[in-house]
Each structure stands twice: as structure tokens, then as C-alpha cells.
VEXDREN-2710 file (C-alpha; in Angstrom, 1 decimal):
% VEXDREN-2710
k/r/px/py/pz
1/UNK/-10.4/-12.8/9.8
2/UNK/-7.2/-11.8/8.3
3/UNK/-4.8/-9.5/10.6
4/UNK/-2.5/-6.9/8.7
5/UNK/0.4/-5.1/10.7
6/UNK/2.5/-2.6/8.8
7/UNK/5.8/-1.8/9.3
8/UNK/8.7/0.5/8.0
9/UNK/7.6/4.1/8.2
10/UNK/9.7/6.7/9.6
11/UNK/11.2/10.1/9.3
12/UNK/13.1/10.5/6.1
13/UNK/14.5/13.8/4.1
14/UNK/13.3/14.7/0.1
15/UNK/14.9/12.0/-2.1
16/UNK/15.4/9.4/0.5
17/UNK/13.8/5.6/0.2
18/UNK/12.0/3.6/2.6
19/UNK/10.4/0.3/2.5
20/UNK/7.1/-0.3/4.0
21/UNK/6.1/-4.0/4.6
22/UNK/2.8/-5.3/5.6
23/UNK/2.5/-8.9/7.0
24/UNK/-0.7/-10.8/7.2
25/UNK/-1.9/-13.4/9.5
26/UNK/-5.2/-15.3/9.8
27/UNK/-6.0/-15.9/6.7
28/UNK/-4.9/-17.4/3.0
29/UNK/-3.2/-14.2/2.3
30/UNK/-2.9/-15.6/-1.5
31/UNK/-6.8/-15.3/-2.1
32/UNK/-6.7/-11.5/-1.1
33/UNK/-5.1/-8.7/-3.7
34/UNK/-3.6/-5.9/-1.3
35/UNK/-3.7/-2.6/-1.8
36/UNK/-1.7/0.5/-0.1
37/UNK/-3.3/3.7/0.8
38/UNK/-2.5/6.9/2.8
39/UNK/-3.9/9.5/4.6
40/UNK/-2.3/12.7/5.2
41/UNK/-2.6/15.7/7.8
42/UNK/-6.6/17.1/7.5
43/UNK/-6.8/15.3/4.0
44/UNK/-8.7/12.2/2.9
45/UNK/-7.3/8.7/3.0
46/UNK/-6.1/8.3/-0.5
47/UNK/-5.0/5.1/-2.7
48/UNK/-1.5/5.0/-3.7
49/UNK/-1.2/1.4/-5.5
50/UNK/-2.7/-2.3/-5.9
51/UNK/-1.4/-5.7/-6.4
52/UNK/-3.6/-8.7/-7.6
53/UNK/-3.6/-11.8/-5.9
54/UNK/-0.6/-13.5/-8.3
55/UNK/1.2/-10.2/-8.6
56/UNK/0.9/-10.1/-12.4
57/UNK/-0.1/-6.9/-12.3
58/UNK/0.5/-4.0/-10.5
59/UNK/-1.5/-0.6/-10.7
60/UNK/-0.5/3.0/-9.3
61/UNK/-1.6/6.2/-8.3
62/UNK/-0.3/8.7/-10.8
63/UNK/1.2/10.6/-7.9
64/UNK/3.6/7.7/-7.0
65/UNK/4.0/6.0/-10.5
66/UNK/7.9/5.8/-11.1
67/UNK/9.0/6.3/-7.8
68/UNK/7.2/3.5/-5.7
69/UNK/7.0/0.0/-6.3
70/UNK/4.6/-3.0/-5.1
71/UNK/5.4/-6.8/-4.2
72/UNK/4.4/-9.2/-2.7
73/UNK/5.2/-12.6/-1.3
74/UNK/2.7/-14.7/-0.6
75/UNK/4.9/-17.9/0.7
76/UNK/5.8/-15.3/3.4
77/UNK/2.5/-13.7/3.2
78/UNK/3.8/-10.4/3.4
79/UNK/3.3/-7.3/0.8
80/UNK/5.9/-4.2/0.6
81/UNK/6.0/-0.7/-0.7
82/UNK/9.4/0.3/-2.1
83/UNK/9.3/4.0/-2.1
84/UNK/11.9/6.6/-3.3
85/UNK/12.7/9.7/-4.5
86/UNK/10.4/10.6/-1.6
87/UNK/9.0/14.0/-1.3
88/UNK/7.3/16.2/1.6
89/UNK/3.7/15.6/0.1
90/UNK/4.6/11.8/0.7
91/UNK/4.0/12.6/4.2
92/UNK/0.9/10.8/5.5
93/UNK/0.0/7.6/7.1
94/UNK/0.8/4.2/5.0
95/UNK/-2.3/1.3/5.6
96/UNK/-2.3/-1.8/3.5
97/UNK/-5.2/-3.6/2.6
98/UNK/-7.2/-6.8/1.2
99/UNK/-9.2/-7.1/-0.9
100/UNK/-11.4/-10.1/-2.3
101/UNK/-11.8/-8.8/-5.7
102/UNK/-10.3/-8.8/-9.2
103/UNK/-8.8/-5.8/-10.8
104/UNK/-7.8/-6.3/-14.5
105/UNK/-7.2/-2.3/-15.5
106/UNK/-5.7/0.7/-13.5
107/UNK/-9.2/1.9/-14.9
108/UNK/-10.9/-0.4/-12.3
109/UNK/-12.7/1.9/-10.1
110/UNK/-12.6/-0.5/-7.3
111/UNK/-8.9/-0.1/-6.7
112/UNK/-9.6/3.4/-5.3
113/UNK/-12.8/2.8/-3.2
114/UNK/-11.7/1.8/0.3
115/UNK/-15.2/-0.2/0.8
116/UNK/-14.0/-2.6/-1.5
117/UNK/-11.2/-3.4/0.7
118/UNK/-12.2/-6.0/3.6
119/UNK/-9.2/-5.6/6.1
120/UNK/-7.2/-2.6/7.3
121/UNK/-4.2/-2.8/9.3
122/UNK/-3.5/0.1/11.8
123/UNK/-1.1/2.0/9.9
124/UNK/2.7/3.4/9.9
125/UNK/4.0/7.1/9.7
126/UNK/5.9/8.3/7.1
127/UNK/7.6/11.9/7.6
128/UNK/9.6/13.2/5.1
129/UNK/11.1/16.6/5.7
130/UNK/12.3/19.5/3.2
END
């Protein structure tokens, strides 16, 4: 059982950065790729990028691409979200995730399908305000 705890979220204005982090206990968080996702105000939760187990790779949602960044460190089992340029449609709840299986290609359909992910943490708000 693999607990994941995000933290970093807050209220921010348009352009402004923050830094979400997501630590994991309870598990070998090296044999899990994590993914982030968010959920907005009456909207689905949606994914917004993917990191493989080594970190070789990282994948994006085109809505994000060029303005957040993935890592991860896996000697402090911890994954972050570097996000700037923030904007108001950035607003949502941040979750991480692990998942057990490989991605090779953004094209993976699995990155996007939240069933494929085996842990959730609880979640961190992010506001950003016009």
C-alpha cells in the first residue's frame, strides 16, 4: 500500500510559479511511474503530465506543455510539479499518482485513464486569480 501526500498548492496571480510536491510512503516508490492530474470547479478530473519510473521520459498534457515541468527523486521518493506562467484556467485541484505500468509514447492512452493509476493522494488547491 503506497501513501501519497501532496503539497504546495495555494493562491497565486496569472504568471506566477508554484511547486507542487508529492511524497510517497509505503512502498518502493522507484517501481511506480507517477503521474499528476487535476480537477477543476464542475469539470472532470483531467491529466496534466507523467513521469516513468527512471524519469527518462516525461509526457504532457498539451495545455501545460512549456510552462510545467515533472521530476522526480526517487532516493527521496518524492515527485514535483514545477509550474509557471500560471493562468486562471490552472485553477483546480493537483492529485499525484502511481502507476504500475510502462508508458513509452505521449500517444500511450494509459497516461490519461485514471483506472490505470493504483494510488491517489488526497489532493492540494491551486487558485490562481486574474
Amino acid at each position: 500500500q503506497v501513501q501519497l501526500v501532496e503539497s504546495g498548492g495555494g493562491l497565486v496571480q496569472t504568471g506566477d510559479s508554484l511547486r507542487l510536491s508529492c511524497a510517497a510512503s509505503g512502498g518502493t516508490f522507484s517501481s511506480y511511474a507517477m503521474g499528476w492530474f487535476r480537477q477543476a470547479p464542475g469539470k472532470e478530473r483531467e491529466f496534466v503530465s507523467h513521469i516513468p519510473r527512471s524519469g527518462s521520459n516525461t509526457y504532457y498534457a498539451d495545455s501545460v506543455k512549456g510552462r510545467f515541468t515533472i521530476s522526480r527523486d526517487n532516493a527521496k521518493n518524492t515527485v514535483h510539479l514545477q509550474m509557471n506562467s500560471l493562468k486562471p484556467e490552472d485553477t483546480a485541484i493537483y492529485y499525484c499518482a502511481a502507476a504500475l505500468f510502462f508508458a513509452t509514447s505521449v500517444a500511450d492512452t494509459r497516461l490519461r485513464v485514471e483506472s490505470e493509476y493504483t494510488y491517489w493522494g488526497q489532493g492540494t488547491q491551486v487558485t490562481v486569480s486574474s
